[in-house]
C-alpha positions as a Markdown table, in Angstrom:
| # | Residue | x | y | z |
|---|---|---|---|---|
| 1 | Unk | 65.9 | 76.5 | 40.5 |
| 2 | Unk | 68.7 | 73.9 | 39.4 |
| 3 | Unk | 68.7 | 75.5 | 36.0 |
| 4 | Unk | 69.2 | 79.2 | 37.4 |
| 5 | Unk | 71.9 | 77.9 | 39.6 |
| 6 | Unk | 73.9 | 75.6 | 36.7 |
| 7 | Unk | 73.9 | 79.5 | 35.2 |
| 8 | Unk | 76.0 | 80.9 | 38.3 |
| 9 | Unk | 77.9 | 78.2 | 38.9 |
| 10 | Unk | 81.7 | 78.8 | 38.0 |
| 11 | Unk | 83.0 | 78.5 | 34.5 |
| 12 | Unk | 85.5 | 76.2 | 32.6 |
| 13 | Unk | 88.2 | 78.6 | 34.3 |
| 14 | Unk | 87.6 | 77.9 | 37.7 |
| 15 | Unk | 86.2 | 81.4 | 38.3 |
| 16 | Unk | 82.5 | 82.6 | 38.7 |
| 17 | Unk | 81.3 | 84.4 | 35.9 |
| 18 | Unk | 80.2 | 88.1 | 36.5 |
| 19 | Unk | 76.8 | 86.8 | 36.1 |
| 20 | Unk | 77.2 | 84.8 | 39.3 |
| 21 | Unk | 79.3 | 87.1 | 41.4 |
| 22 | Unk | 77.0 | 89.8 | 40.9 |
| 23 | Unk | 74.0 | 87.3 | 41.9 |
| 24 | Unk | 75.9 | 85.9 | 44.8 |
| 25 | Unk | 76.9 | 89.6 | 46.3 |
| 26 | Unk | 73.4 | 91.2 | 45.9 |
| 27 | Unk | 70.3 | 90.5 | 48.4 |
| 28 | Unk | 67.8 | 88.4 | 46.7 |
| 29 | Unk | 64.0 | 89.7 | 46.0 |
| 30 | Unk | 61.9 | 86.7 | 47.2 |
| 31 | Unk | 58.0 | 87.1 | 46.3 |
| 32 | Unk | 55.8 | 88.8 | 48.5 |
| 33 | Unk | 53.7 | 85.7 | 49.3 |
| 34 | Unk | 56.7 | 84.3 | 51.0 |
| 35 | Unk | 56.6 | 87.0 | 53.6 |
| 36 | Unk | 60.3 | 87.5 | 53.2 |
| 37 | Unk | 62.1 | 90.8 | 55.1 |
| 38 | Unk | 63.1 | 93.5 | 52.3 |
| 39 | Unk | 66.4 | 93.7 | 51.5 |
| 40 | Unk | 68.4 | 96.7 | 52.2 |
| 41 | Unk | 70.7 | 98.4 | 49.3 |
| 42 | Unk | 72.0 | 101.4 | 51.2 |
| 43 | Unk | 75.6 | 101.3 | 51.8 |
| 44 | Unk | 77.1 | 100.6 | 55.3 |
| 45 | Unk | 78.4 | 104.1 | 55.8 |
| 46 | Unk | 75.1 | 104.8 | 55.4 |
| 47 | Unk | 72.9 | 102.4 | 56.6 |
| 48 | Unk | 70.8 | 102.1 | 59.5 |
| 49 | Unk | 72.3 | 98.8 | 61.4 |
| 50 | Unk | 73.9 | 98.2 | 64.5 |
| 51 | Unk | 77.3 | 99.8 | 65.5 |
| 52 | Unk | 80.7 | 97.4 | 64.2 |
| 53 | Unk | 80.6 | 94.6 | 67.1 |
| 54 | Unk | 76.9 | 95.0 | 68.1 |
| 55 | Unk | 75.7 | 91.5 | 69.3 |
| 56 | Unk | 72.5 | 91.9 | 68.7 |
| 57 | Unk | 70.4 | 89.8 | 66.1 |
| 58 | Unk | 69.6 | 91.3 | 63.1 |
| 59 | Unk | 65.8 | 91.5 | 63.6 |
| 60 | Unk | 65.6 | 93.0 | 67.2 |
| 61 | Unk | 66.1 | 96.5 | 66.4 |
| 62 | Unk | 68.4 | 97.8 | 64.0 |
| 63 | Unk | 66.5 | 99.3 | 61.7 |
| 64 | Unk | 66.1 | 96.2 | 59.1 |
| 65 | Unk | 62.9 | 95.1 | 60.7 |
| 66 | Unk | 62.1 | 92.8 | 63.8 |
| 67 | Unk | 59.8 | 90.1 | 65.1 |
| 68 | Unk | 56.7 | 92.1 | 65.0 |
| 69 | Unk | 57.1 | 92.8 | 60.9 |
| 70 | Unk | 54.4 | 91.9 | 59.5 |
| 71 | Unk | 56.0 | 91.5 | 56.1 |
| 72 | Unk | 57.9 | 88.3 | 57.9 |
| 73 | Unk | 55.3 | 87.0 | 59.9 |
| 74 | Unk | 52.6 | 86.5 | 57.4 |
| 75 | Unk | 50.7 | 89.7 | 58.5 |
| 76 | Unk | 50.4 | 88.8 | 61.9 |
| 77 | Unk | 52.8 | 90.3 | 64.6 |
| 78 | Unk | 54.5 | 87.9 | 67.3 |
| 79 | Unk | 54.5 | 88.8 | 70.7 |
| 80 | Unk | 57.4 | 87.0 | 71.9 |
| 81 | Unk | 54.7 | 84.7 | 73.7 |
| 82 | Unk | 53.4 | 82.4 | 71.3 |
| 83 | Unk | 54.9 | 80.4 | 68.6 |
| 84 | Unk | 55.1 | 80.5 | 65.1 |
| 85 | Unk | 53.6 | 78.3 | 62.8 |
| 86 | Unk | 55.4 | 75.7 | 60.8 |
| 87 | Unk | 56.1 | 77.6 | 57.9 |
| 88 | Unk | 57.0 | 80.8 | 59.3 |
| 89 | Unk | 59.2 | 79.2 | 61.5 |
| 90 | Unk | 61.0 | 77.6 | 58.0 |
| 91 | Unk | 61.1 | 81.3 | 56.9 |
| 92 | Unk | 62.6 | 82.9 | 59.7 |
| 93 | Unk | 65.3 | 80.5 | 60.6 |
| 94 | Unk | 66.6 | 80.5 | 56.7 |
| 95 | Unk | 66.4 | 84.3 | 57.3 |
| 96 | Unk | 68.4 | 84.4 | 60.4 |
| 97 | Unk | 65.6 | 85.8 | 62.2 |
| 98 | Unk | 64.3 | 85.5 | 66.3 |
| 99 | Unk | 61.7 | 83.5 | 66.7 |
| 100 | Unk | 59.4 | 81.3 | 69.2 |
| 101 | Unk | 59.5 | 77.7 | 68.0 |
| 102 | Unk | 57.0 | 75.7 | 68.7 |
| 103 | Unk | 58.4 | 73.9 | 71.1 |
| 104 | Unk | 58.1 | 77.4 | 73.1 |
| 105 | Unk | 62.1 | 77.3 | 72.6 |
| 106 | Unk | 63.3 | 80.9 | 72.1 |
| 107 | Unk | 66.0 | 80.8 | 68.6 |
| 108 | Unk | 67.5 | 84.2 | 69.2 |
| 109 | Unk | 68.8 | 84.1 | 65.1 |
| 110 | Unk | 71.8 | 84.8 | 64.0 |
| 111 | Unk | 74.3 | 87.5 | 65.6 |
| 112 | Unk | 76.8 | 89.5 | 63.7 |
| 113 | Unk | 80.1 | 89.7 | 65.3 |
| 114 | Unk | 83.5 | 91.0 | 63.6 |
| 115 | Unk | 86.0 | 87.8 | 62.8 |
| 116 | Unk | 90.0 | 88.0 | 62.9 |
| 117 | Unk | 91.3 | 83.9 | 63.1 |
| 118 | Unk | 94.8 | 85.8 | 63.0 |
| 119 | Unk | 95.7 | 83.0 | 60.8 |
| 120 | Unk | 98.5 | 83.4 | 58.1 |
| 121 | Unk | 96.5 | 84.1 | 55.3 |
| 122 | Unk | 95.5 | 87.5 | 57.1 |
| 123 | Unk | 91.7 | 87.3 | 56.5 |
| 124 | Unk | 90.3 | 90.4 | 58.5 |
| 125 | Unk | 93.1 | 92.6 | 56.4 |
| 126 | Unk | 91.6 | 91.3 | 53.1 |
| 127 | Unk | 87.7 | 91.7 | 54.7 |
| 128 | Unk | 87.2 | 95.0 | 56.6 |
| 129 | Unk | 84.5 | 94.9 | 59.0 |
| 130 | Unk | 82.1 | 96.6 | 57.3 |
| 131 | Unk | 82.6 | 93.9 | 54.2 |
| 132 | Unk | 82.1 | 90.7 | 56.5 |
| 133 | Unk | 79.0 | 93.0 | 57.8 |
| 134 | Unk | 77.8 | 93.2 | 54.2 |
| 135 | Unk | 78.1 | 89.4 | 53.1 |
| 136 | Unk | 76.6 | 88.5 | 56.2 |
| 137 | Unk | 73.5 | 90.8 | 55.4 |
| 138 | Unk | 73.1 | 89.1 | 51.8 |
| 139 | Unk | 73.9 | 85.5 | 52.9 |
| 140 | Unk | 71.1 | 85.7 | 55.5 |
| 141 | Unk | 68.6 | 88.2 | 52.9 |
| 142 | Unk | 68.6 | 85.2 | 50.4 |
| 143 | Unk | 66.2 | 83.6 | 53.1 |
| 144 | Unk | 66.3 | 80.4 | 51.3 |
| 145 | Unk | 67.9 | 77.0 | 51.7 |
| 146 | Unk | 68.8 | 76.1 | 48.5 |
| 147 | Unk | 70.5 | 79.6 | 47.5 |
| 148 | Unk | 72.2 | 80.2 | 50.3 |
| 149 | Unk | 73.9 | 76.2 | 49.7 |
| 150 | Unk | 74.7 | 77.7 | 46.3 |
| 151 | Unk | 76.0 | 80.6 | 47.6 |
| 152 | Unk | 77.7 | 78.4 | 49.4 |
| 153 | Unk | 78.9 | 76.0 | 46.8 |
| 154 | Unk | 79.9 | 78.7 | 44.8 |
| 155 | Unk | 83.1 | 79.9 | 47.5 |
| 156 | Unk | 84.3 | 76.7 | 48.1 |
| 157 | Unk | 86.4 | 74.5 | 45.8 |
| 158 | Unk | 87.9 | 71.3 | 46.2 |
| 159 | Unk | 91.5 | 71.1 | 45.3 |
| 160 | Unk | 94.1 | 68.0 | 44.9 |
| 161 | Unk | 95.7 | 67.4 | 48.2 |
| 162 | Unk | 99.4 | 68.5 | 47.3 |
| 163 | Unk | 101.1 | 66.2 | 50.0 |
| 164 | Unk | 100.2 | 62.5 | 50.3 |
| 165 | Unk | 102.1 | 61.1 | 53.9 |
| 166 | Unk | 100.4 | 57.6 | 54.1 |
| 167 | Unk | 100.7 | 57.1 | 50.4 |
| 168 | Unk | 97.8 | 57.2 | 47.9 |
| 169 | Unk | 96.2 | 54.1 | 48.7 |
| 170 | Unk | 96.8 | 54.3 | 52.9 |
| 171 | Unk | 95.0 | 57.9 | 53.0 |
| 172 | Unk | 91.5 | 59.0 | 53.9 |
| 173 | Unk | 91.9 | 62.7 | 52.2 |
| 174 | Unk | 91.7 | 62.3 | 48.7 |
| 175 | Unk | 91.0 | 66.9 | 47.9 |
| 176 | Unk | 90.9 | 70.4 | 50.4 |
| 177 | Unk | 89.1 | 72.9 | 50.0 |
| 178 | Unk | 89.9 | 76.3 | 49.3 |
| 179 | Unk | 87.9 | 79.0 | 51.2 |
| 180 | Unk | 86.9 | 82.3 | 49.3 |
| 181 | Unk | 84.6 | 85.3 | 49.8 |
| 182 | Unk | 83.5 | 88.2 | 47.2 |
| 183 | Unk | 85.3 | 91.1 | 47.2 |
| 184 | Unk | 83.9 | 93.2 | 44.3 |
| 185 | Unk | 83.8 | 91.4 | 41.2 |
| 186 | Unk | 86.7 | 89.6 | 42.7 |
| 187 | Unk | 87.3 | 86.8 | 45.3 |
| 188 | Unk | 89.8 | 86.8 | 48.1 |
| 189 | Unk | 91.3 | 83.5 | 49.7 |
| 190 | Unk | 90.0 | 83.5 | 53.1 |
| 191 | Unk | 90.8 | 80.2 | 55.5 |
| 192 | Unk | 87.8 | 78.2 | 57.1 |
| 193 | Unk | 87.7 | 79.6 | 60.0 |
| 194 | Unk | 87.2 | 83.2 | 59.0 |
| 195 | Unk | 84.7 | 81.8 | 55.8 |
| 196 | Unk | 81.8 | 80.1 | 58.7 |
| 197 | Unk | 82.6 | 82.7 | 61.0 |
| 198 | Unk | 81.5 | 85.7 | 58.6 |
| 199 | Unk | 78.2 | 84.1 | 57.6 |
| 200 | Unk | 77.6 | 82.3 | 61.2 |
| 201 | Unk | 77.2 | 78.8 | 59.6 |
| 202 | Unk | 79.1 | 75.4 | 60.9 |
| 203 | Unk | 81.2 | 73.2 | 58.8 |
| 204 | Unk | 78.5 | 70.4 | 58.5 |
| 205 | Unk | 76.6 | 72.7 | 56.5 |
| 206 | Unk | 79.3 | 73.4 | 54.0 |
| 207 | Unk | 80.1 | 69.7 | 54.0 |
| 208 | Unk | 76.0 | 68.8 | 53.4 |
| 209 | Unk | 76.5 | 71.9 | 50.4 |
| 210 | Unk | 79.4 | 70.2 | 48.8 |
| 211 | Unk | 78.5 | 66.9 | 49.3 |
| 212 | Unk | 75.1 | 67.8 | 47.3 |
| 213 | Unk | 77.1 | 69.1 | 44.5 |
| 214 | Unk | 79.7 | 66.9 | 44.0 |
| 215 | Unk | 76.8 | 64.4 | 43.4 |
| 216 | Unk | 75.5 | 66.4 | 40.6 |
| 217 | Unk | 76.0 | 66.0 | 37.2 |
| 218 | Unk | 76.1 | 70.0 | 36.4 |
| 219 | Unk | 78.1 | 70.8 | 39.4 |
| 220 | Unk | 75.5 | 72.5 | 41.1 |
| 221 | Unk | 73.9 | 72.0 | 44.3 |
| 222 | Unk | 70.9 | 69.6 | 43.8 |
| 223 | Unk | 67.8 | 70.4 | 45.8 |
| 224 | Unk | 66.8 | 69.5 | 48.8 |
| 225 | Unk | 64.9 | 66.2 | 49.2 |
| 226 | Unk | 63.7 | 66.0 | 52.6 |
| 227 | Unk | 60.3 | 66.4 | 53.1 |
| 228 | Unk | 59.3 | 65.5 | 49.4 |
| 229 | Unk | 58.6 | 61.9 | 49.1 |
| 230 | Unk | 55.7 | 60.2 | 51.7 |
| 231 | Unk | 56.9 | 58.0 | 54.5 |
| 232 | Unk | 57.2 | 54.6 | 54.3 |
| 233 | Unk | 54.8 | 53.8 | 57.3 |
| 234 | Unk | 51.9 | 56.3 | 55.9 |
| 235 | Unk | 49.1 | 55.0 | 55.7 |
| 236 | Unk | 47.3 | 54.0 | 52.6 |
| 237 | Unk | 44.5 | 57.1 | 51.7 |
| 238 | Unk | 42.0 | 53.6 | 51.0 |
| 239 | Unk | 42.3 | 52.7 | 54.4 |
| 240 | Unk | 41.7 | 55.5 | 55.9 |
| 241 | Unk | 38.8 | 56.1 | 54.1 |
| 242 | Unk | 37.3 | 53.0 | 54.8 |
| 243 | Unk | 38.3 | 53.5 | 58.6 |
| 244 | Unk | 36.2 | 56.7 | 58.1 |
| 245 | Unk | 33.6 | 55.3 | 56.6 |
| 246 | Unk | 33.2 | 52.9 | 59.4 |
| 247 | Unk | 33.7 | 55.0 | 62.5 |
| 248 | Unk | 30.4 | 57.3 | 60.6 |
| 249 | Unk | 28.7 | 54.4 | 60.8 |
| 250 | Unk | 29.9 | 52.9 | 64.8 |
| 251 | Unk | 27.3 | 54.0 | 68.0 |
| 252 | Unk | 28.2 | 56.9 | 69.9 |
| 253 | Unk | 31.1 | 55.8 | 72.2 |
| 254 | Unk | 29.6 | 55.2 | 76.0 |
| 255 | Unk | 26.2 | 54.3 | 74.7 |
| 256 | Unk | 26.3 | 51.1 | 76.6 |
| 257 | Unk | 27.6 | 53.0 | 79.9 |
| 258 | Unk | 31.1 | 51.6 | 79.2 |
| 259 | Unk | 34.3 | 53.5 | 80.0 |
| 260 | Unk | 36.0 | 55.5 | 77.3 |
| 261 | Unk | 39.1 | 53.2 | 76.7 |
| 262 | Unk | 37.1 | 50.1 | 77.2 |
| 263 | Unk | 34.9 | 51.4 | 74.1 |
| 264 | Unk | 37.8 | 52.8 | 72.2 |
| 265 | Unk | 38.8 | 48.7 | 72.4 |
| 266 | Unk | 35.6 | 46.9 | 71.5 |
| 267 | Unk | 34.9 | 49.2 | 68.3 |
| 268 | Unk | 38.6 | 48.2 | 67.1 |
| 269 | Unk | 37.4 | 44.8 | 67.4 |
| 270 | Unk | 34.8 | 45.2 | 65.5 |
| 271 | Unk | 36.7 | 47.1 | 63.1 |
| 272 | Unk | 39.0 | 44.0 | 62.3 |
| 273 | Unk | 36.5 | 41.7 | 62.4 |
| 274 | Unk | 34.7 | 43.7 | 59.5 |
| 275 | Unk | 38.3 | 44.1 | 57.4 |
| 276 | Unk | 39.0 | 40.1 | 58.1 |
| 277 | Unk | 34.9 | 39.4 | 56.7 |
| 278 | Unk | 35.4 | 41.9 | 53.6 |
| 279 | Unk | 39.3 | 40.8 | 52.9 |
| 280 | Unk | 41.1 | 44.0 | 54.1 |
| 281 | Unk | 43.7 | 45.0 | 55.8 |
| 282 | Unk | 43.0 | 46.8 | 59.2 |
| 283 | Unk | 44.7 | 49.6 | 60.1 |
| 284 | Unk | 46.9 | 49.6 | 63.6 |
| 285 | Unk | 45.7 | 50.3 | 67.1 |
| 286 | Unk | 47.3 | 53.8 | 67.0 |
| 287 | Unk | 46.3 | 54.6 | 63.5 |
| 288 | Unk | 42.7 | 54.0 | 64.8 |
| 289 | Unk | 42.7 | 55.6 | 68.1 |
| 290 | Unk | 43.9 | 58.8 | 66.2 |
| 291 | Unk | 40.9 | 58.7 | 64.2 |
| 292 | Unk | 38.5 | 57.4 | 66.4 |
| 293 | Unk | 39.4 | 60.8 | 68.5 |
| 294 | Unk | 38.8 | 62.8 | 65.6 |
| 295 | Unk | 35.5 | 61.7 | 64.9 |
| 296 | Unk | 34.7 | 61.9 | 68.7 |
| 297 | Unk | 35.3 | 65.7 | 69.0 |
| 298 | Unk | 33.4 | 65.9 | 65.4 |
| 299 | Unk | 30.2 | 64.8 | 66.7 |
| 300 | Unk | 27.4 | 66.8 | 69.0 |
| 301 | Unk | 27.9 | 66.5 | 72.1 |
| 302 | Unk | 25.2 | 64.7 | 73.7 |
| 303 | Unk | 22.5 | 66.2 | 76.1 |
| 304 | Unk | 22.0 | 64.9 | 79.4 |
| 305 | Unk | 18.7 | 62.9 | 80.4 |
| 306 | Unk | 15.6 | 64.9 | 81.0 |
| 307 | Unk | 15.3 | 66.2 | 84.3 |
């Protein structure tokens, strides 16, 4: 991923290379196992979307697909009623897509609406509508995190800051940034405003994309870590097998007609005073209540005394 990305990012000139414009202005293909919407090539004279100003998102039903595809939803359609798992929420957020969290919070995705900041530059003369609607269709089609921050990365440049007032030392604002967006194999300057409000993204994530890039040695966006490296609280697999082990091994809880919570406290007595005899570490109270639960529901339930 970083390697195909140092490829499109922008030569010794300043400019993206043809090879990176014409990634940058086309959909992206993503594999069918990622159950990622089609993109759509046909032109917007032609095409099948919503009228110039529709509100509505752009899977509910313009003709690009909606919640109940099964392409995005991993074969299975959603009925507006139950959420989506973990990773096809992931999908359809970075696809701009509606979708039940599973919090049972309704996301309604992203919304295309025309932009004109009537700022100086004259941005929605440079963009027609049917343009903004067109990099807001392949922004969103790239359906991934990292491309769409080098998408990202790849329209934005810092630049000197041409006027120091509190002197060079005295300042917090050591560069600007200069806003553009495709335009053929060309890019027009755009200002901020009109640049978020075409791809309906805030300024924190253009300042997490840069920030990611100017850390890199290659000047490309470097991947995202979150997620990749285990907690520092986890606890150790050896533990938890031995907790295993020993909850296999520990009577049924309420053998001795005590209550459920009293049990649940005696066996983690036992428990440490077996880890303090063999030289271990026990695990925490929580840790082993989790567990302790899990092999509850695990086990047969028991049959009542013969009538």
């Amino acid at each position: 991923m970083v390697e195909r990305a140092a490829e499109l990012a922008a030569d010794g000139s300043g400019l993206l290379s043809p090879a990176g414009l014409s990634f940058c202005c086309q959909p992206l293909l993503v594999p069918a196992q990622q159950h990622a919407r089609p993109p759509t090539d046909a032109p917007i004279s032609g095409a099948a979307g919503p009228p110039v100003g529709d509100s509505r998102p752009i899977g509910s039903s313009d003709g690009r697909g909606s919640t109940n595809d099964a392409s995005l939803t991993g074969g299975e359609p959603i009925s507006g009623t139950e959420p989506v798992s973990r990773e096809r929420q992931k999908r359809m957020r970075n696809s701009g897509r509606p979708y039940l969290a599973r919090s049972h919070k309704f996301n309604p995705g992203k919304q295309f609406a025309p932009v004109d900041c009537h700022c100086q530059l004259r941005c929605a003369e440079k963009v027609s509508v049917a343009r903004q609607l067109e990099i807001f269709q392949q922004f969103w089609d790239l359906a991934d995190w990292q491309l769409q921050g080098q998408f990202i990365c790849n329209f934005v440049y810092p630049m000197p800051t041409k006027r120091q007032t509190k002197g060079a030392e005295a300042s917090r604002r050591a560069f600007s940034r200069c806003y553009y967006l495709p335009l053929g194999l060309q890019k027009v300057s755009v200002c901020k405003r009109f640049f978020l409000g075409v791809m309906k993204i805030n300024s924190g994530r253009v300042e997490y994309a840069m920030k990611r890039k100017l850390s890199s040695p290659l000047g490309v966006m470097l991947p995202d870590q979150r997620g990749r490296r285990a907690p520092a609280n986890k606890t150790p697999a050896q533990q938890v097998l031995h907790l295993q082990r020993h909850l296999a091994t520990a009577p049924a809880d309420g053998a001795d007609g005590g209550a459920t919570a009293d049990c649940c406290a005696r066996l983690y007595r036992q428990y440490c005073d077996r880890c303090v005899s063999e030289g271990r570490r026990p695990v925490g109270a929580s840790v082993f209540r989790r567990y302790w639960r899990q092999a509850r529901a695990r086990r047969p339930a028991r049959s009542g005394p013969p009538g």
